[in-house]
C-alpha positions in Angstrom: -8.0 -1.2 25.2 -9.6 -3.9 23.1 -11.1 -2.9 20.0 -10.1 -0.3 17.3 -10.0 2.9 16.5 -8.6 5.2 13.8 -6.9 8.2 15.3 -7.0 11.6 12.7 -4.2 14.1 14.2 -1.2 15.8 12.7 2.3 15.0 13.8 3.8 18.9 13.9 2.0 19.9 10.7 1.4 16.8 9.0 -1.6 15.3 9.1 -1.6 11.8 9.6 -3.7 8.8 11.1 -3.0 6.3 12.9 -5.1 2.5 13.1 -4.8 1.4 16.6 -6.5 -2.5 17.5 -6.4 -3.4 20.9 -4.3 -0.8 21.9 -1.5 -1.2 20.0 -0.4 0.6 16.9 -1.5 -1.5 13.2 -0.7 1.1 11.0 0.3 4.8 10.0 -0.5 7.3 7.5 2.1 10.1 7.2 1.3 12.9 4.6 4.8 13.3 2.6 6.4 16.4 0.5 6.7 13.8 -2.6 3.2 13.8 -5.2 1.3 11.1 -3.2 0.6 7.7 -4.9 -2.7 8.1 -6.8 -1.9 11.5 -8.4 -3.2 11.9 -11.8 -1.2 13.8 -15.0 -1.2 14.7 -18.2 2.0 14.2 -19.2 4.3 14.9 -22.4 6.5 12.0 -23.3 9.9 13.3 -23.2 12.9 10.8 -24.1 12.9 6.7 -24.3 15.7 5.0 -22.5 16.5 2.4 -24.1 18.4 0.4 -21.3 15.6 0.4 -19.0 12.7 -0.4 -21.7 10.7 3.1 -20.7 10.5 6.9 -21.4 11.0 9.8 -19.0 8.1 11.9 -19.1 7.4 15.5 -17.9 4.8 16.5 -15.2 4.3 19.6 -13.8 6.2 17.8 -10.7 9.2 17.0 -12.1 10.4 14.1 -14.4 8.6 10.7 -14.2 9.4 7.3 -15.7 7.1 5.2 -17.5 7.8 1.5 -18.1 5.6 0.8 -20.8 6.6 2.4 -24.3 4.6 1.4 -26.6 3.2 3.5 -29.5 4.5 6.2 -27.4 6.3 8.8 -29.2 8.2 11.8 -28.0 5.7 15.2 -27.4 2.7 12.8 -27.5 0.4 13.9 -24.4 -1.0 11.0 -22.0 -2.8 10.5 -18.8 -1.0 8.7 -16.2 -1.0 8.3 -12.6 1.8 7.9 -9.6 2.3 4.2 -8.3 4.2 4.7 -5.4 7.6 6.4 -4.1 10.8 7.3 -6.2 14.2 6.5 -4.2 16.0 9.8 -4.0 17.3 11.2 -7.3 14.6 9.5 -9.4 12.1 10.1 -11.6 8.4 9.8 -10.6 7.2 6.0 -10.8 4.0 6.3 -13.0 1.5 3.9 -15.1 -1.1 4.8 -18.2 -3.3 2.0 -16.7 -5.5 4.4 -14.8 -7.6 3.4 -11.8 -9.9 5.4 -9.6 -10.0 3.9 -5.6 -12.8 4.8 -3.2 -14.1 2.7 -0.6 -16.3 0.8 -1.9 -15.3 0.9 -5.5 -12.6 0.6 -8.0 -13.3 2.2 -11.5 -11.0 0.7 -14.4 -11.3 3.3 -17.6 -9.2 0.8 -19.9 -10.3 -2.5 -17.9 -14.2 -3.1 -19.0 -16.4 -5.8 -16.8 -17.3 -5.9 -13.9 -16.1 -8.0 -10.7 -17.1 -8.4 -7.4 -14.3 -9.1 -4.3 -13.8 -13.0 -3.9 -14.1 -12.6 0.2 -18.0 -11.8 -0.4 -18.8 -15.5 -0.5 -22.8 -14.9 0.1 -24.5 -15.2 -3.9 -27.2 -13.3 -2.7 -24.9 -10.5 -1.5 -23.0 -10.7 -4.7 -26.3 -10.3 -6.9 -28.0 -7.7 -4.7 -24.1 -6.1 -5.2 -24.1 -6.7 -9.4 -28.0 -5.2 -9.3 -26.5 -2.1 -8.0 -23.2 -1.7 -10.3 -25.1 -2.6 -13.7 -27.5 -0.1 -12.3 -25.1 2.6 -12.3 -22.6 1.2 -15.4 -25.7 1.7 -17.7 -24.0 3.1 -21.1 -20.5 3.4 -20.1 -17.7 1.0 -21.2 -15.7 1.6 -18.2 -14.7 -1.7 -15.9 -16.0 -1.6 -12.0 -14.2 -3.8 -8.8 -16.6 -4.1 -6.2 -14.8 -4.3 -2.9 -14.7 -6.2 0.0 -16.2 -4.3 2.5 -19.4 -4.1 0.4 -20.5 -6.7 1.8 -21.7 -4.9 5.2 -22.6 -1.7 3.7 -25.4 0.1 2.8 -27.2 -0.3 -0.7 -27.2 3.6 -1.3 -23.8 4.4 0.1 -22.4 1.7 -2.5 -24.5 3.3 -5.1 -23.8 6.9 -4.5 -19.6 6.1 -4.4 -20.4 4.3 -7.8 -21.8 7.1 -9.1 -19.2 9.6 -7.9 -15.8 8.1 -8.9 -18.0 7.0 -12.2 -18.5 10.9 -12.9 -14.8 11.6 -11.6 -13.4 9.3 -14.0 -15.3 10.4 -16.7 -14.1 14.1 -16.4 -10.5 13.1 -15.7 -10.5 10.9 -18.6 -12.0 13.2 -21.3 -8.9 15.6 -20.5 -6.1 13.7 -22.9 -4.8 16.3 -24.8 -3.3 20.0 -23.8 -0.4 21.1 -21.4 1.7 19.0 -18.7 -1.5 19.4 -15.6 -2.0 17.8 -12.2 -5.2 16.5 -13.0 -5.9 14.7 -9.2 -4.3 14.5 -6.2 -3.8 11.4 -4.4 -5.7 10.7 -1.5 -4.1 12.5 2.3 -3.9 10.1 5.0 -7.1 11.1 6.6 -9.2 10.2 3.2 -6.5 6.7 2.9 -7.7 6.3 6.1 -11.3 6.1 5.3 -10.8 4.3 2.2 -8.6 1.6 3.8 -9.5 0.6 6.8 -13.1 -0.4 6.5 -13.2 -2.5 9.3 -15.4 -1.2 12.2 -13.5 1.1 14.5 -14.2 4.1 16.6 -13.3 7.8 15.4 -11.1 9.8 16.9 -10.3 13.0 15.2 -9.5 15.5 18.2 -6.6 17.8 18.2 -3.4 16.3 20.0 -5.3 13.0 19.9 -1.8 11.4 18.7 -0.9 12.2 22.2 -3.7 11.2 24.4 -4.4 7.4 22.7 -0.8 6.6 23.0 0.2 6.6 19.2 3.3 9.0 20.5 4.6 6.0 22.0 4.0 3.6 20.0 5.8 5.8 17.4 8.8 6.4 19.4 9.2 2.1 19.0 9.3 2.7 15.3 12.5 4.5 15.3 14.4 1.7 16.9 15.8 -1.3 14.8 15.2 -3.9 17.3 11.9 -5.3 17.1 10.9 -7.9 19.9 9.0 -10.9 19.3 6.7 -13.4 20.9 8.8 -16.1 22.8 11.9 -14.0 23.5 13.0 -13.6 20.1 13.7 -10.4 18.2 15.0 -8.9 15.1 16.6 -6.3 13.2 15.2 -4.2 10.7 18.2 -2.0 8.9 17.5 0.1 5.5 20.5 0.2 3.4 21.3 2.0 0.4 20.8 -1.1 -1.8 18.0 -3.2 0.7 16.6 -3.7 3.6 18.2 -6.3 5.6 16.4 -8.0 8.8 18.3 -9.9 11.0 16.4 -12.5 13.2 17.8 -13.9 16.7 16.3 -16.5 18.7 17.2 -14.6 22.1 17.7 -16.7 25.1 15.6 -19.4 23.7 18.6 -22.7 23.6 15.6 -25.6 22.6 16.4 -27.2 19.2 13.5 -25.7 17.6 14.4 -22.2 18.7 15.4 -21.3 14.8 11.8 -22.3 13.7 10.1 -20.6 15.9 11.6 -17.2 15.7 11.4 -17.6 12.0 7.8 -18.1 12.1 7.7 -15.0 15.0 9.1 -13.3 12.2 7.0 -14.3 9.5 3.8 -13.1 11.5 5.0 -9.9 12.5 7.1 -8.6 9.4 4.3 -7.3 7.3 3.2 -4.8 10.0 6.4 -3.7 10.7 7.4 -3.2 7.2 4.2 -1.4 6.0 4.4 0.9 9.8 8.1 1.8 8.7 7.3 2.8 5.2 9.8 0.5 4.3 10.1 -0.9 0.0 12.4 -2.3 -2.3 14.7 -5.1 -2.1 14.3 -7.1 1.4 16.5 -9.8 2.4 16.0 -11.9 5.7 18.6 -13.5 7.3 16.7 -16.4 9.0 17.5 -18.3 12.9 19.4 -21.4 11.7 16.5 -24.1 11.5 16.2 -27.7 9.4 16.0 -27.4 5.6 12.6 -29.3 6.4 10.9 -26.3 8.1 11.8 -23.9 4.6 8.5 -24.8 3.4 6.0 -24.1 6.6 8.1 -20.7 6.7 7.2 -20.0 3.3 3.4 -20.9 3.9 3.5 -18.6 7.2 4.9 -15.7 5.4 2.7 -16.1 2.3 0.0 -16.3 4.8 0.9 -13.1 6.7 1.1 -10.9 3.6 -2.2 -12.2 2.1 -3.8 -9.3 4.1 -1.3 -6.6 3.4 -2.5 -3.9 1.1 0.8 -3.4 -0.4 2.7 -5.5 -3.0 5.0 -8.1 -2.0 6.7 -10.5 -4.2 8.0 -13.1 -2.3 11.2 -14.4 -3.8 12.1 -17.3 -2.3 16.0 -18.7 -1.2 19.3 -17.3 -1.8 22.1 -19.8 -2.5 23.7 -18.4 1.4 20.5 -19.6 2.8 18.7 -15.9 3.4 14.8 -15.0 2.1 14.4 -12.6 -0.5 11.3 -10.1 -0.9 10.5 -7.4 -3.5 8.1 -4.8 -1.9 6.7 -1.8 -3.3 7.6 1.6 -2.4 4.2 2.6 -1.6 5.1 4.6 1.1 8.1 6.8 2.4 10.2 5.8 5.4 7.9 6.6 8.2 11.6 7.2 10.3 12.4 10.8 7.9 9.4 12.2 10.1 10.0 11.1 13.4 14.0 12.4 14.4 
């Protein structure tokens, strides 16, 4: 089927949604047990560790580290929010720089200015755009991001998000002081959904609809390590306890520029795979053998590829062995804990 569509079902009693394009799986949003990334507290600061350069704070869900310490003192109440996934047995990753997401808009509290999305290009569209947000930022010192998918939308839907994350952030702000408190939840994957994937795409939001558009199978892929790639090449994808390790093979491919292109395969196809698994942390690829000379069109491929990912990847560069190293947030849980 050409085309996309964005698929709202549960999988058993977890709702989740599912980005389809052509007919084959993009992306998946799996609602976890963990506080979801996005989660707003007020927190009490607890006890600095000194090692690590942060504090452990309390929250009404448990322990949470903060990295930043400064002018922070033990008891002292803040707002802060959850910026991705803890690996089991730790504390709650959390930052005091505060952001509210909606579709069209990102509100900054402690960021003033505004800034409009470098993909709108038009200076018309960017005016008509900073008309609307000065407009609505009239008297407030809070910073605005105008997104990229303003660019298509309508005048009034931009200006009535504005004006409702605006008044959200406001009230959520004004609440410093008082008890540990779960201020906001995090977006589920349904709402993710319709904040993320802004492209056009047809609804589908019937029971069992997992099922009938074929996102069953196309999870059922996701639970085996071997991921096939254009050409006859594949890979491995293996989480460890320390990283994730991907192993690329050039299949029955025997030309001399086999290596290359499997690598390149692999740089194209890694950022789906990693963000459909759930998979963060420390990443290290262990490449096809191919010419020192070919490192830096690898590097430009890969760079290239995660341009367009919404999640944080720092990309390394070379190990001494010869393998490529990545750093990727833990934005997400391993999509594999809900599909045994």
């Amino acid at each position: 089927m050409k085309g996309s569509q964005i698929i709202l079902d549960h999988l058993g009693t977890r709702e989740a949604a599912a980005l389809m394009v052509d007919g084959k799986l993009s992306d998946i949003l799996i609602e976890a047990d963990a506080p979801r990334p996005g989660t707003i507290y007020r927190a009490i600061a607890d006890r600095p560790v000194k090692g690590q350069g942060g504090m452990f704070l309390k929250t009404p869900d448990g322990p949470a580290f903060l990295k930043q310490t400064k002018g922070l003192a033990p008891g002292q109440p803040l707002v802060v929010q959850v910026t991705g996934y803890s690996e089991d047995g730790k504390a709650i990753p959390v930052s005091h720089k505060v952001i509210f997401k909606s579709r069209y808009v990102i509100i900054t509290p402690d960021a003033p200015g505004l800034n409009v999305s470098r993909s709108i290009r038009d200076e018309d569209v960017r005016d008509t755009l900073k008309g609307i947000a000065h407009e609505a930022m009239d008297g407030t010192d809070m910073g605005m991001i105008l997104r990229s998918c303003c660019a298509e939308a309508d005048p009034e839907d931009i200006a009535e998000d504005i004006a409702t994350m605006m008044d959200l952030a406001a009230q959520i702000m004004a609440e410093p002081d008082g008890p540990t408190e779960r201020l906001m939840d995090g977006d589920s994957p349904h709402l993710e959904a319709w904040r993320e994937w802004s492209a056009p795409a047809e609804v589908v939001s019937d029971a069992g609809s997992f099922e009938t558009h074929g996102v069953l199978d196309a999870l059922e892929d996701l639970n085996s390590v071997r991921v096939p790639l254009e050409g006859g090449a594949f890979l491995f994808i293996e989480p460890t306890r320390a990283l994730i390790a991907v192993d690329v093979n050039t299949g029955p491919d025997t030309s001399p520029a086999a290596g290359t292109k499997a690598n390149m395969a692999t740089a194209r196809a890694l950022p789906a795979q990693l963000r459909m698994r759930g998979l963060g942390g420390q990443i290290t690829l262990d490449l096809a053998p191919m010419p020192k000379k070919d490192r830096r069109p690898f590097e430009s491929a890969l760079r290239a590829a995660f341009r367009s990912d919404t999640i944080d990847t720092n990309l390394v560069g070379w190990t001494p062995l010869g393998h490529y190293e990545l750093q990727r947030k833990r934005a997400r849980l391993p999509t594999k804990e809900y599909l045994d």
